[in-house]
N, C-alpha and C positions, 0 to 999 in steps of 0.2 A: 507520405509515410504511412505505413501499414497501422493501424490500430491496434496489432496486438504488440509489435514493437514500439507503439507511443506507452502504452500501458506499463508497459515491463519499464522503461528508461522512466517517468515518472515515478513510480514504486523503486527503481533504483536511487533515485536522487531524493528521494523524501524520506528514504532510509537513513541518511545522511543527513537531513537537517533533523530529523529525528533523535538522531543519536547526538549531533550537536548539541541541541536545548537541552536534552536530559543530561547531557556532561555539565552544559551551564549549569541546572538548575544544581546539583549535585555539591558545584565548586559554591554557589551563591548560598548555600544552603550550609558550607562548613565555614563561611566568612561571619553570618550570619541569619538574620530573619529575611528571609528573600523574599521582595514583593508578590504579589499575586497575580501580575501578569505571566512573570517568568515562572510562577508553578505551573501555571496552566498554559503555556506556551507549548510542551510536546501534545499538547490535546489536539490540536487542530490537524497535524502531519499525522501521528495515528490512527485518524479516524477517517483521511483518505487511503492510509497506507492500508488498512481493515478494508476496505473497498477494492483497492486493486488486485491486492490478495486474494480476495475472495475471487474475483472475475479471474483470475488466474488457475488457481486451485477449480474453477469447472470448465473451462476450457477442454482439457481432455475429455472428459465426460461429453461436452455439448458435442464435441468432434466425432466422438465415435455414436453418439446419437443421431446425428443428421446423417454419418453415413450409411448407417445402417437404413435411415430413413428413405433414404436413394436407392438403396439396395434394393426394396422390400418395392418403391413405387414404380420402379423400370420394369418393362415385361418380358 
């Protein structure tokens, strides 16, 4: 599998347990005092999901860097 298609389908699916825990933590949170694991449960998928994102968002960038790089080193 290509790397930038593992990247994007991870960041897709992390999006979703993302949004899962904060729904939990949301519901556990109007039940009552919700333990400390479950607040800090979307910490861990946000902080890869901050990651893939990022390597996404310069993607373009690095793209049109290397080609130009190609460009400039051919004779």
């Amino acid at each position: 599998m290509d790397w930038n298609k593992w990247v994007r389908q991870v960041h897709r699916w992390l999006s979703i347990v993302f949004t899962v825990t904060v729904i939990a933590n949301f519901v556990a949170m109007g039940v009552g005092e919700p333990p400390a694991w479950m607040v800090y449960a979307p910490l861990p998928p946000l902080f890869v999901l901050m990651f893939t994102g990022l390597y996404m968002f310069v993607l373009p960038y690095a793209s049109k860097w290397r080609s130009r790089r190609r460009a400039v080193g051919r004779p």
